[in-house]
PyMOL Python script that loads the backbone (N, CA, C, O; Angstrom):
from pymol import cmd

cmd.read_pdbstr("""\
ATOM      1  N   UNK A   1     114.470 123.760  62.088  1.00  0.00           N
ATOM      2  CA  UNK A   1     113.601 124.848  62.511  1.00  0.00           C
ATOM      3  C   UNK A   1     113.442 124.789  64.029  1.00  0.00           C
ATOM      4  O   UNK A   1     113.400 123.667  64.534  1.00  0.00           O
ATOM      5  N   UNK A   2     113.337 125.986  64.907  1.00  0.00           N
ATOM      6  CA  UNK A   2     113.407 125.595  65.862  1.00  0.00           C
ATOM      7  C   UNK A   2     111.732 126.562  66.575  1.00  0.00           C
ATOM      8  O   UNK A   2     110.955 127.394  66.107  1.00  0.00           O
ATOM      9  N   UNK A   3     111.813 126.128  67.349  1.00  0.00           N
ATOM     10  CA  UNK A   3     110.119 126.715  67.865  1.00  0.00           C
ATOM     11  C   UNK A   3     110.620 128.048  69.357  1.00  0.00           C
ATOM     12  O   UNK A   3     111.563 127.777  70.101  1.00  0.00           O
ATOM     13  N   UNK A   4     109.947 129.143  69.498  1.00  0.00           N
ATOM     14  CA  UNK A   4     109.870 130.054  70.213  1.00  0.00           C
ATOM     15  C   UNK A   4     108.791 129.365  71.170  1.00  0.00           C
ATOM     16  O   UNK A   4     107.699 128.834  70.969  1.00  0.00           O
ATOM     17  N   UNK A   5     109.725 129.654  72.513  1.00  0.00           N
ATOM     18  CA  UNK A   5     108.807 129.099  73.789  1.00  0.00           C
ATOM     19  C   UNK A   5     109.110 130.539  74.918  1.00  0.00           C
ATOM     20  O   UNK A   5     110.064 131.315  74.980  1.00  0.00           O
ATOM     21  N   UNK A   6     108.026 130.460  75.595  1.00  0.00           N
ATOM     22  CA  UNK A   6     108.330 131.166  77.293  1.00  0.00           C
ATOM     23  C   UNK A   6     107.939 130.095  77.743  1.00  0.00           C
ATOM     24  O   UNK A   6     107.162 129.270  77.263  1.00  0.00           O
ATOM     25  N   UNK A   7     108.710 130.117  79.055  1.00  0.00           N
ATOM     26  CA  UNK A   7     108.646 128.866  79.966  1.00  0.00           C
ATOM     27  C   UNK A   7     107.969 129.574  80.973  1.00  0.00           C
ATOM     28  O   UNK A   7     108.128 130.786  80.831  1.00  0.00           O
ATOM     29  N   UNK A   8     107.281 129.272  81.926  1.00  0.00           N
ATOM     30  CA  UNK A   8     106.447 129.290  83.166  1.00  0.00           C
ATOM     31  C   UNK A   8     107.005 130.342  83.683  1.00  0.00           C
ATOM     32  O   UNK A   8     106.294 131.299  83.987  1.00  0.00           O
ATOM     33  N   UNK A   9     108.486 130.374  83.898  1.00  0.00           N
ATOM     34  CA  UNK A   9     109.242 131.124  85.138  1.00  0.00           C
ATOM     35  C   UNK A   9     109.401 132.807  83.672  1.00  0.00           C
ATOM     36  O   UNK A   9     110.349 133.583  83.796  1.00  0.00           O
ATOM     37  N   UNK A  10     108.519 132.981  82.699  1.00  0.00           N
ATOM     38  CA  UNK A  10     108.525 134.344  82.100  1.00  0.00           C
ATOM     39  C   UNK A  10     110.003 134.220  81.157  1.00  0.00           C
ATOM     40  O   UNK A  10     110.656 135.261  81.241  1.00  0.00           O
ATOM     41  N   UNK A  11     110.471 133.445  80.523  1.00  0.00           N
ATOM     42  CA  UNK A  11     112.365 133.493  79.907  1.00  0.00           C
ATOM     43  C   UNK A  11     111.556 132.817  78.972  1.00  0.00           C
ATOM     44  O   UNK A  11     110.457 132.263  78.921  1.00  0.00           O
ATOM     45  N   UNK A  12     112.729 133.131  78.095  1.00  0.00           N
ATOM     46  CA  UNK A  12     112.065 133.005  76.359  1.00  0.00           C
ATOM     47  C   UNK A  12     113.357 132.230  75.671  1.00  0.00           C
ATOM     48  O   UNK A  12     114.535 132.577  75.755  1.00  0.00           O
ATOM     49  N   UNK A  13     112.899 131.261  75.074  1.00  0.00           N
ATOM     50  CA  UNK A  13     114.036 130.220  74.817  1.00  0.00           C
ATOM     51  C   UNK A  13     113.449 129.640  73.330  1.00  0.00           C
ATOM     52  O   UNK A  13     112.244 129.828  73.165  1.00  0.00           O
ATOM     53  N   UNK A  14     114.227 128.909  72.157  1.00  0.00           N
ATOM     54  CA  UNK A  14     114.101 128.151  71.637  1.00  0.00           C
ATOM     55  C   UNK A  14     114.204 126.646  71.040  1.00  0.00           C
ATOM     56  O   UNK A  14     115.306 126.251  70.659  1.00  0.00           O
ATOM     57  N   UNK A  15     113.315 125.985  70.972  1.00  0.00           N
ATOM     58  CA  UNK A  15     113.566 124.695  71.072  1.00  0.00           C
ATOM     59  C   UNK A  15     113.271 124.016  69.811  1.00  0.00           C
ATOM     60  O   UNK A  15     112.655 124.547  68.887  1.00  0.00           O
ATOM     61  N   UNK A  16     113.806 122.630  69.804  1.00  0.00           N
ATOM     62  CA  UNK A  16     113.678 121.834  68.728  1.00  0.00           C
ATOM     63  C   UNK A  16     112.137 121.298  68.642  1.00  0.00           C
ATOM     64  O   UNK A  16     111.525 121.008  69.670  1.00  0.00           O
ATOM     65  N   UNK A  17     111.777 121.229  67.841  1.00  0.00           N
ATOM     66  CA  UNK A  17     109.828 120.664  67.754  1.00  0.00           C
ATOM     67  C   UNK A  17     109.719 119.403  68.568  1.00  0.00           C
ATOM     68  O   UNK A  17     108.638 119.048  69.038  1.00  0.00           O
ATOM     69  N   UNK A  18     111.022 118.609  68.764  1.00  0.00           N
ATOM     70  CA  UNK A  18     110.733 117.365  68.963  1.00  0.00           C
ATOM     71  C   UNK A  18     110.534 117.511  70.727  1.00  0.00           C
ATOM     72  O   UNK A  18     110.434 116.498  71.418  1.00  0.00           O
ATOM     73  N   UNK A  19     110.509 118.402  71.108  1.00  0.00           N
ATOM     74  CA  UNK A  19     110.937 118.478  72.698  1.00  0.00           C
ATOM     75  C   UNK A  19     109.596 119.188  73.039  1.00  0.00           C
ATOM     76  O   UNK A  19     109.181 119.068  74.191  1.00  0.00           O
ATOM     77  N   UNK A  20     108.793 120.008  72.028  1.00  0.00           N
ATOM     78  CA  UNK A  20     107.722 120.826  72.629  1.00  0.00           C
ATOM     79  C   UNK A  20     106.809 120.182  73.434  1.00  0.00           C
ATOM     80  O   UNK A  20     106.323 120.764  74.404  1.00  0.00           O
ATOM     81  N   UNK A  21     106.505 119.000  73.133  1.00  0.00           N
ATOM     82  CA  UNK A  21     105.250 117.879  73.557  1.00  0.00           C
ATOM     83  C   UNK A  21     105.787 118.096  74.938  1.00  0.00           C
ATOM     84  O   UNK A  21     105.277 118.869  75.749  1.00  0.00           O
ATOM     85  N   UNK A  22     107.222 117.105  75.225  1.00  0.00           N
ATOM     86  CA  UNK A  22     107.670 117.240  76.304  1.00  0.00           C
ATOM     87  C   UNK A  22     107.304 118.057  77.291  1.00  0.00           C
ATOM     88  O   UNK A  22     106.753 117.788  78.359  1.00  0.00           O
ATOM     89  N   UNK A  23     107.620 118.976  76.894  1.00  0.00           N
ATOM     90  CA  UNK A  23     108.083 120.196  77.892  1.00  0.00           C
ATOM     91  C   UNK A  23     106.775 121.195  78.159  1.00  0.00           C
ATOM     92  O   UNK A  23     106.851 122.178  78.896  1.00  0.00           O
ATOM     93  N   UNK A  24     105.381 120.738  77.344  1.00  0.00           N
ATOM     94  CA  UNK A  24     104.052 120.713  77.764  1.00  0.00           C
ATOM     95  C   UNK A  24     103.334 120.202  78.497  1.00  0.00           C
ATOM     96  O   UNK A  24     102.525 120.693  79.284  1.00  0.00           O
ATOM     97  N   UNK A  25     103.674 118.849  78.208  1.00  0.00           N
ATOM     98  CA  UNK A  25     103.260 117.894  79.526  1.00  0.00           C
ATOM     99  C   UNK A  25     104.162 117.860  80.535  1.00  0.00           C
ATOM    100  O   UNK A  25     103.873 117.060  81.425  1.00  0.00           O
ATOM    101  N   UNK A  26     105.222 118.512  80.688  1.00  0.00           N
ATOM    102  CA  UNK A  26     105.865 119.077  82.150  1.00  0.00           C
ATOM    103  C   UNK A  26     105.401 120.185  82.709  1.00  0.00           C
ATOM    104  O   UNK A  26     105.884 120.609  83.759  1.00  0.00           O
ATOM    105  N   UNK A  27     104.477 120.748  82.122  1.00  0.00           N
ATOM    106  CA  UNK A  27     104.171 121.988  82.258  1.00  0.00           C
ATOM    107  C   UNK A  27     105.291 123.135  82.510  1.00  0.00           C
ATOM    108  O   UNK A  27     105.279 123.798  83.547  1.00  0.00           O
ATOM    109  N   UNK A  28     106.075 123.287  81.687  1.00  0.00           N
ATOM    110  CA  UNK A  28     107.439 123.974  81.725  1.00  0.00           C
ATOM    111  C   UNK A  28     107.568 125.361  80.728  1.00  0.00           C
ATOM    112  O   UNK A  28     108.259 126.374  80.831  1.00  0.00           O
ATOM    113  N   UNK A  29     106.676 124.961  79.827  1.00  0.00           N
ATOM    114  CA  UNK A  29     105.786 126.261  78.905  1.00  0.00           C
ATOM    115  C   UNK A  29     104.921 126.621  79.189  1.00  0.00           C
ATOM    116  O   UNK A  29     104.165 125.802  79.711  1.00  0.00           O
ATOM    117  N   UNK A  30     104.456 127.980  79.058  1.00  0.00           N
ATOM    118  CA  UNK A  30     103.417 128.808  78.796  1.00  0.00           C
ATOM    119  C   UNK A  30     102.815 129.001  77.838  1.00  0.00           C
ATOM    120  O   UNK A  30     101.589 128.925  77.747  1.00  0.00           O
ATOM    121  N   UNK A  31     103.612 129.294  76.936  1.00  0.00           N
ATOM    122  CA  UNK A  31     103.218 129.589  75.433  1.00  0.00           C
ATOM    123  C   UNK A  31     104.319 128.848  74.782  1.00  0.00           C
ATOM    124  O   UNK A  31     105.234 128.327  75.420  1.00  0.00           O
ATOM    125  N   UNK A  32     104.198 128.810  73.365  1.00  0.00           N
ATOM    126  CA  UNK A  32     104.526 128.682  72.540  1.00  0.00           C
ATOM    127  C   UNK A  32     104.358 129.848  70.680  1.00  0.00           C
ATOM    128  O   UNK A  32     103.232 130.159  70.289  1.00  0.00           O
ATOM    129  N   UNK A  33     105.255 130.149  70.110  1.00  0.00           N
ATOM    130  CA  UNK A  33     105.125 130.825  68.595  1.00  0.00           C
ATOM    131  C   UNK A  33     105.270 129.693  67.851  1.00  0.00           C
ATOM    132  O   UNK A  33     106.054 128.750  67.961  1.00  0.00           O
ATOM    133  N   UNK A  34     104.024 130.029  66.745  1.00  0.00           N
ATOM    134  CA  UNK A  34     103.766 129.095  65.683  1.00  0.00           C
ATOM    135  C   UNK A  34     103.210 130.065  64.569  1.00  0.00           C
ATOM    136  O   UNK A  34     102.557 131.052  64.906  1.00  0.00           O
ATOM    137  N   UNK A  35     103.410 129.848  63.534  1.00  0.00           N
ATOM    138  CA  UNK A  35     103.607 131.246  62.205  1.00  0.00           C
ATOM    139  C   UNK A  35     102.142 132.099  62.706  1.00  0.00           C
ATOM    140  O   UNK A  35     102.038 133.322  62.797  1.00  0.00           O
ATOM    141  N   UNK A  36     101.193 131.194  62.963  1.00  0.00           N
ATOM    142  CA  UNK A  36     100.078 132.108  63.293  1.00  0.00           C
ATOM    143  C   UNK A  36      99.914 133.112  63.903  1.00  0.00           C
ATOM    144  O   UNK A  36      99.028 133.914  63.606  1.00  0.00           O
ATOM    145  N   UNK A  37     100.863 133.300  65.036  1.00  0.00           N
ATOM    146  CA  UNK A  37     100.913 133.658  66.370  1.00  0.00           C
ATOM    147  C   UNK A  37     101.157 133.104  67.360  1.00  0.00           C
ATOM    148  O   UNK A  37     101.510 131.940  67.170  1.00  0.00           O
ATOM    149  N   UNK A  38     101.105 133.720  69.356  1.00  0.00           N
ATOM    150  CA  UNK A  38     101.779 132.829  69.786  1.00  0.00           C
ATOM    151  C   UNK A  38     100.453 131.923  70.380  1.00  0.00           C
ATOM    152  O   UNK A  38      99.332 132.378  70.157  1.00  0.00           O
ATOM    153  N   UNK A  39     100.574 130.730  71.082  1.00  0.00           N
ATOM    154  CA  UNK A  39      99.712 129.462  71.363  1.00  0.00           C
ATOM    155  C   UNK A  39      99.518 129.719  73.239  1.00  0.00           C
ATOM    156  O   UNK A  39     100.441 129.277  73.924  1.00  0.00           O
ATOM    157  N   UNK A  40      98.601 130.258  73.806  1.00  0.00           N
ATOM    158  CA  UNK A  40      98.961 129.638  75.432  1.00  0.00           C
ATOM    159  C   UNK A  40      98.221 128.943  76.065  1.00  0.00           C
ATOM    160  O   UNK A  40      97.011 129.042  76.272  1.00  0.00           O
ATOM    161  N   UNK A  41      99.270 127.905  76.522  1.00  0.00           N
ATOM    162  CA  UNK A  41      98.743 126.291  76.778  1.00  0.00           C
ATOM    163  C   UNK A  41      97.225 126.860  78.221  1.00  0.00           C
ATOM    164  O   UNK A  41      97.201 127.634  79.178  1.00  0.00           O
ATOM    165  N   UNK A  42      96.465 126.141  77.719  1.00  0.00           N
ATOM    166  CA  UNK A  42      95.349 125.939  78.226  1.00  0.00           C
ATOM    167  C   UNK A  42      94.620 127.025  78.140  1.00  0.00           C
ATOM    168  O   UNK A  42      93.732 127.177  78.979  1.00  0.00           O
ATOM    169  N   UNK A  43      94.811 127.970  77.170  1.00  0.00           N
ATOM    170  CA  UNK A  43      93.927 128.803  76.932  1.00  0.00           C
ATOM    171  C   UNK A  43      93.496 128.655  74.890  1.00  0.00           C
ATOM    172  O   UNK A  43      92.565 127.951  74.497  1.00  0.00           O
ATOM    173  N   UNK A  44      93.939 129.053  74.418  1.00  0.00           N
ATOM    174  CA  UNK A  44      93.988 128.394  72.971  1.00  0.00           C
ATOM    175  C   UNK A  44      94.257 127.217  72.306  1.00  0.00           C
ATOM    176  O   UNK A  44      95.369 126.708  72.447  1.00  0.00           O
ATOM    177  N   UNK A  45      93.401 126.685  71.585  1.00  0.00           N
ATOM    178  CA  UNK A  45      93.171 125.251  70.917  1.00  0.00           C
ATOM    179  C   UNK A  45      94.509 125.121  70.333  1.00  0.00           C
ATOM    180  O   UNK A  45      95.240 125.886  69.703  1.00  0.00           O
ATOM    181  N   UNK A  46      94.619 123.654  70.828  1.00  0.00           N
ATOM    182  CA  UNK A  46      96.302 122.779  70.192  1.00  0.00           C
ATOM    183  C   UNK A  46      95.558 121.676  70.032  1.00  0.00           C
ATOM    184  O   UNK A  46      94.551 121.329  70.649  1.00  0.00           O
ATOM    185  N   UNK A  47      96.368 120.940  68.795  1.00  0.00           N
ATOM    186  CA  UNK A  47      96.363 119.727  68.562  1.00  0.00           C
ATOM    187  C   UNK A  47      97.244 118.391  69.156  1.00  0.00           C
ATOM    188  O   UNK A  47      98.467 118.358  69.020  1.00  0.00           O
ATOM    189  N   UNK A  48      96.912 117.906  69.454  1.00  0.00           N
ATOM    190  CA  UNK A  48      98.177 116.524  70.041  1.00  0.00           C
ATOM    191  C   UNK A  48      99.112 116.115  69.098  1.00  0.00           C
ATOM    192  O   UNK A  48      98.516 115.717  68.098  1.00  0.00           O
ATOM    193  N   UNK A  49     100.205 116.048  68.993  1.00  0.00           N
ATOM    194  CA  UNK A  49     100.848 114.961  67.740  1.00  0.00           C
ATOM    195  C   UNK A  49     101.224 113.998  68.132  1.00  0.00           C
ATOM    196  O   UNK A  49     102.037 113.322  67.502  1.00  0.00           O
ATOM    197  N   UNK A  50     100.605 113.556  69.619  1.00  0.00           N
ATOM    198  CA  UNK A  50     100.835 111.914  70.126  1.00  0.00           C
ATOM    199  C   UNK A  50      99.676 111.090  69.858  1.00  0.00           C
ATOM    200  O   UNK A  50      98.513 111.249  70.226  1.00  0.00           O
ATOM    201  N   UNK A  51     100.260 110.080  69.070  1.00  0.00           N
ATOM    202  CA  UNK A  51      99.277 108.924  68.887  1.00  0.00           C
ATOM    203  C   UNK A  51      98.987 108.117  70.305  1.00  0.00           C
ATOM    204  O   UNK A  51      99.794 107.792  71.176  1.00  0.00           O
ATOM    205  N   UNK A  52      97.615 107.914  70.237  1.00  0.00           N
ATOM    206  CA  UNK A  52      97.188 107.149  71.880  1.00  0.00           C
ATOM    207  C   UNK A  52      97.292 105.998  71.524  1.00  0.00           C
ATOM    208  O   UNK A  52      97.147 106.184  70.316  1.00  0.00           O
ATOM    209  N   UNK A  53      97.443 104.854  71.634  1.00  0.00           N
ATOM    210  CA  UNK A  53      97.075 103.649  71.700  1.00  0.00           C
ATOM    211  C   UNK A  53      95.939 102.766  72.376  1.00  0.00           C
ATOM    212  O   UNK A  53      95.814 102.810  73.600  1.00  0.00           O
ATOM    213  N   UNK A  54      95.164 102.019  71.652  1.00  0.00           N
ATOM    214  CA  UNK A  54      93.949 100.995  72.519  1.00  0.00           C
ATOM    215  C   UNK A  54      94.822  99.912  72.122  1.00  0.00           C
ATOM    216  O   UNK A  54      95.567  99.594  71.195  1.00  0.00           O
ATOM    217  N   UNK A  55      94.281  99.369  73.545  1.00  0.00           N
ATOM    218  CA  UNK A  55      94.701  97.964  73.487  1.00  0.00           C
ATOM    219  C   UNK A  55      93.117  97.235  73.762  1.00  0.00           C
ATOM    220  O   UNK A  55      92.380  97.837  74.543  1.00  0.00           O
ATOM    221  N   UNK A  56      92.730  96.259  73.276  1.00  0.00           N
ATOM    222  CA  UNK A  56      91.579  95.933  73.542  1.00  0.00           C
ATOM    223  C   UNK A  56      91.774  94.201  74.192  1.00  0.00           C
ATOM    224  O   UNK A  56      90.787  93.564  74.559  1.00  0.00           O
TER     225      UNK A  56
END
""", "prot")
cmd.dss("prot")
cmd.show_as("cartoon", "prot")
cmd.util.cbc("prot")
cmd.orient("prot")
């Protein structure tokens, strides 16, 4: 399955899920499509799918 992105520079591309995180924290997306509708980063609620780690 692959995920619907616009990237920053307005171009509309699709990517593999495993790269979205990525290419969020590059700030290289704008949005993202997810069945709901589309997602735009820092305006509508996302979830992380990175686990944080404590080290204590």
């Amino acid at each position: 399955m692959l995920i619907q992105v616009q990237y920053s520079n307005q171009q509309f591309d699709f990517v593999k899920p495993y790269l979205l995180d990525d290419l969020i924290d590059e700030e290289k997306v704008s949005k993202f499509r997810r069945a709901s509708g589309w997602v735009t980063i820092g305006v509508d609620p996302m979830r992380s799918t990175r686990r944080v780690s404590c080290t204590n």
